[in-house]
N, C-alpha and C positions, 0 to 999 in steps of 0.2 A: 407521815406521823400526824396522827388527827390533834389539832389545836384546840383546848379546852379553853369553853367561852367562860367569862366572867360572871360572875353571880349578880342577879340583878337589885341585891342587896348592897354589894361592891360597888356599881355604879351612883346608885342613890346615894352612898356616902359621899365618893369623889365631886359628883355635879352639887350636893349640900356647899361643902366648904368650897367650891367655886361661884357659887350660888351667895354666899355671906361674905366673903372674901373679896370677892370683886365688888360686891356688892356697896361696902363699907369706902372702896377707894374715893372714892368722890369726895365724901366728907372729911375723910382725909385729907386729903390733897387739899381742902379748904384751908383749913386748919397749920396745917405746916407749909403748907406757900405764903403765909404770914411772917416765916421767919427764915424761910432757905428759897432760892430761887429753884425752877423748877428741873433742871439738869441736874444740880447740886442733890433737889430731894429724889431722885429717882436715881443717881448714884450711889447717893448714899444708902439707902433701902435696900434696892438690888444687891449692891455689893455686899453688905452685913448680911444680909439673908444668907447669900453664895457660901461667905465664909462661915455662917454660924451653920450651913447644911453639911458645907466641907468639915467642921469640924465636928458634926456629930459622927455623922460616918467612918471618920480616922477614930474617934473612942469609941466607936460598936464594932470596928475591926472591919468596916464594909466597904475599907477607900481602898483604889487601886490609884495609882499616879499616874497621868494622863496621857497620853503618847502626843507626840508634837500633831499631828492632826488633828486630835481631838483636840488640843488650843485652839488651831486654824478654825475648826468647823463650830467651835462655841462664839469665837469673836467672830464668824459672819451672820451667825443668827442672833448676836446680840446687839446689831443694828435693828435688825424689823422688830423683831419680839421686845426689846427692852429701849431701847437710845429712843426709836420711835414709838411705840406703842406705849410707851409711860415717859417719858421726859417729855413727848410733843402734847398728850394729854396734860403734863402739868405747864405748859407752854401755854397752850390753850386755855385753862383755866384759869389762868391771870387774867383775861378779859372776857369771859362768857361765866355763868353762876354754873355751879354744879349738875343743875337738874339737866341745863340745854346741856350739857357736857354729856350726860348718860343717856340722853334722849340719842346723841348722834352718833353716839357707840351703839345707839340700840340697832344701827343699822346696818351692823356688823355680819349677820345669821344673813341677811339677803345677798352681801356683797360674797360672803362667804361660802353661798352656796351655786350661786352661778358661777363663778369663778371655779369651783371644783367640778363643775360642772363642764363650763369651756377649756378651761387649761389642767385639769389633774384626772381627769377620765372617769370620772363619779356618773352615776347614773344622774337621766334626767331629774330635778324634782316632782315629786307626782302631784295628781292633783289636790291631795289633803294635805300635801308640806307647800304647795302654793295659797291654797288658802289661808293655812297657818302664820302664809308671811305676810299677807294680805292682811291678814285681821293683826298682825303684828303687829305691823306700819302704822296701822288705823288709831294704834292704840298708843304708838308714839307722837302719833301727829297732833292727837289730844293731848298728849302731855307736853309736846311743847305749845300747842293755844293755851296751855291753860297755863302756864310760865306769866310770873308777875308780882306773885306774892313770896319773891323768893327774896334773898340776899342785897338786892339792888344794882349789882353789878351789869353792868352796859353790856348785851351783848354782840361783839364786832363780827366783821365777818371774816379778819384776820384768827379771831380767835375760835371761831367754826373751823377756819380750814385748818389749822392745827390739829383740832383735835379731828378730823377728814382725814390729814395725812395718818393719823396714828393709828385708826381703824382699816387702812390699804397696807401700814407696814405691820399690822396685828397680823391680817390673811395674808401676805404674800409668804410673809413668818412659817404662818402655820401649816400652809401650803407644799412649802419646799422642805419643811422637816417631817410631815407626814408621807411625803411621794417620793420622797430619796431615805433609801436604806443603806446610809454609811457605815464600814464599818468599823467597828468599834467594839474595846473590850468593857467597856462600862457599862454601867447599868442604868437605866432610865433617870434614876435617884442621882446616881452621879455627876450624867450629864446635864441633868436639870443643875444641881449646882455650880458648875462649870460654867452654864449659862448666865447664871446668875452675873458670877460674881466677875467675867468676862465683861459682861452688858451694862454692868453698873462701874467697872473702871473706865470701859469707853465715853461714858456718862459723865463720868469724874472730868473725865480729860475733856471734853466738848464743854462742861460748866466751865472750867479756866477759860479754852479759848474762847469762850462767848463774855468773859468776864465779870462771871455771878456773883465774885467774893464780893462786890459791892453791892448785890441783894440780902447781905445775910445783914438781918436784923435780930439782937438776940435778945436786944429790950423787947421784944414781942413773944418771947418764951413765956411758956406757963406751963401748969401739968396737963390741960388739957392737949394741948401739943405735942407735949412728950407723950399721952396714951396714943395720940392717932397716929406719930410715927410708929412705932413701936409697935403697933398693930399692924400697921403697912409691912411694917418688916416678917411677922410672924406670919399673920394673914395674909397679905396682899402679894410678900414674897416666896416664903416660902411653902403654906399652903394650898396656896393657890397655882402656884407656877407646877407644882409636884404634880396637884390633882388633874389637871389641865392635859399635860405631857400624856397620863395616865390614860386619859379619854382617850385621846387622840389617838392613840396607840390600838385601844382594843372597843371602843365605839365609834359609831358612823360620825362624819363633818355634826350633820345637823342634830343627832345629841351632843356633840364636845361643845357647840355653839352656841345650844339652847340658850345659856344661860345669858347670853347677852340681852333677851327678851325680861328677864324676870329680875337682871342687876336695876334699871333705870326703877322698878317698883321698889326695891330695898334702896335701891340712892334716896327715892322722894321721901319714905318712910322715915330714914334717920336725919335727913334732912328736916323733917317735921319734929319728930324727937329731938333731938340732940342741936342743930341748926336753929329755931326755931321759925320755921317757914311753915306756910299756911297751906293747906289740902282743902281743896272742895269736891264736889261734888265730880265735876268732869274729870278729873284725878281721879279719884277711887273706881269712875267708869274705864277709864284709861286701863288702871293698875288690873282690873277683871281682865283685861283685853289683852292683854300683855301676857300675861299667866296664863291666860287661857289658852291661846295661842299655841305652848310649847307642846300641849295637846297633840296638834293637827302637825307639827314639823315633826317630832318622834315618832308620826303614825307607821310609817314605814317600817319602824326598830320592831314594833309589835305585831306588826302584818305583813313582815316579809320573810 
């Protein structure tokens, strides 16, 4: 049976709100690590997300109840995908500023595609998606020289490798739910929720045993707080986690990935906006380099 491809209008949507979504996490996670520790806020997010997706599906009539494997197989990829790849980012960003934070996510698309490369049986990268990561890199490396006029925050090298580890449990993540086709009577939408809300109760459970409830500060509440949670939850969780699965599914690695080049440009943006951190010059050359970039790694989508 021939498999009808996706409309490349379809795609542009999905990689958009991956593109905004992820993109907004950063400043987020500033924002509400003020007042929840960062297991706590990645628990909390994920799992509201989970259940506010569970519960839209059960009133549009679209929930099926989960078979005990599909528990098993959501609480194992809601270590890599969610415990790690957002709670160690907010781990990390307790002591590194936001922009280093997305500069070293931005390094996600290279580890992501050799790795598919050596271990998931992906074609080699050719030579216009090497240069693509080439001029990627180039353009993160500016962004992080040019770190300094940001928030002030010390950045350690405890809090680099944090957020390191979260970028290897992002791809081993994406890795093993892209090259394993379990099965299952759900539906993409389902299990993304299931993810969810699996990965933010582990989440839950890991902030007790690390002892968060002594991080929650709630004299530090405002309304800006509550918009960037609350954002994280709609964006960060649920439209992003959906559109993401979505790639992955019916796009190559280095489309689903792209976007990790083009998040650190929307991190410095709102961070300039909203944060009030400084942009110069080698920033905005950075930010061409970055974008430009996703060019040369999708060249393959359009030329093969």
């Amino acid at each position: 049976m021939r498999v009808m491809k996706p409309s490349l209008w379809l795609i542009v949507v999905n990689l958009f709100l991956v593109y905004i979504s992820w993109g907004s996490t950063y400043i987020g996670l500033k924002f509400t690590l003020e007042v929840l520790g960062p297991f706590t806020t990645c628990g909390a997010r994920m799992g509201l997300g989970g259940f506010l997706l569970c519960l839209m599906l059960m009133l549009t009539g679209r929930w099926r109840f989960p078979a005990l494997a599909d528990w098993r197989h959501a609480a194992g990829y809601g270590v890599p995908l969610v415990v790690m790849a957002s709670g160690f980012l907010g781990k990390g960003q307790m002591s590194i500023d936001s922009t280093v934070a997305a500069v070293i996510s931005g390094s996600t698309p290279i580890t992501m595609l050799v790795a598919a490369w050596l271990f998931a049986g992906e074609k080699r990268p050719s030579l216009p998606q090497c240069f693509g990561l080439a001029t990627g890199l180039l353009g993160l490396v500016l962004l992080a020289t040019s770190h300094g006029a940001g928030s002030g925050i010390k950045s350690t090298p405890g809090g680099m490798l944090w957020v390191l580890l979260a970028t290897f449990g992002w791809v081993a993540g994406s890795l093993f739910m892209r090259g394993r086709n379990l099965p299952t009577r759900l539906s993409p939408l389902e299990s993304c929720a299931l993810l969810l809300l699996m990965g933010g109760l582990e989440s839950l459970a890991l902030a007790f045993v690390c002892g968060e409830a002594s991080m929650v500060h709630w004299e530090n509440l405002r309304p800006s707080v509550l918009a960037a949670f609350s954002w994280m939850v709609i964006g960060g969780a649920i439209l992003a986690y959906s559109s993401y699965f979505w790639l992955l599914k019916h796009t190559s690695i280095a489309t689903a990935v792209s976007y990790e080049y083009v998040v650190p440009v929307i991190g410095l943006v709102l961070g300039w906006q909203i944060g009030g951190e400084s942009v110069n010059s080698q920033m905005v050359l950075a930010s061409c380099l970055t974008v430009g970039s996703v060019f040369f790694v999708m060249w393959h989508k359009r030329n093969g």
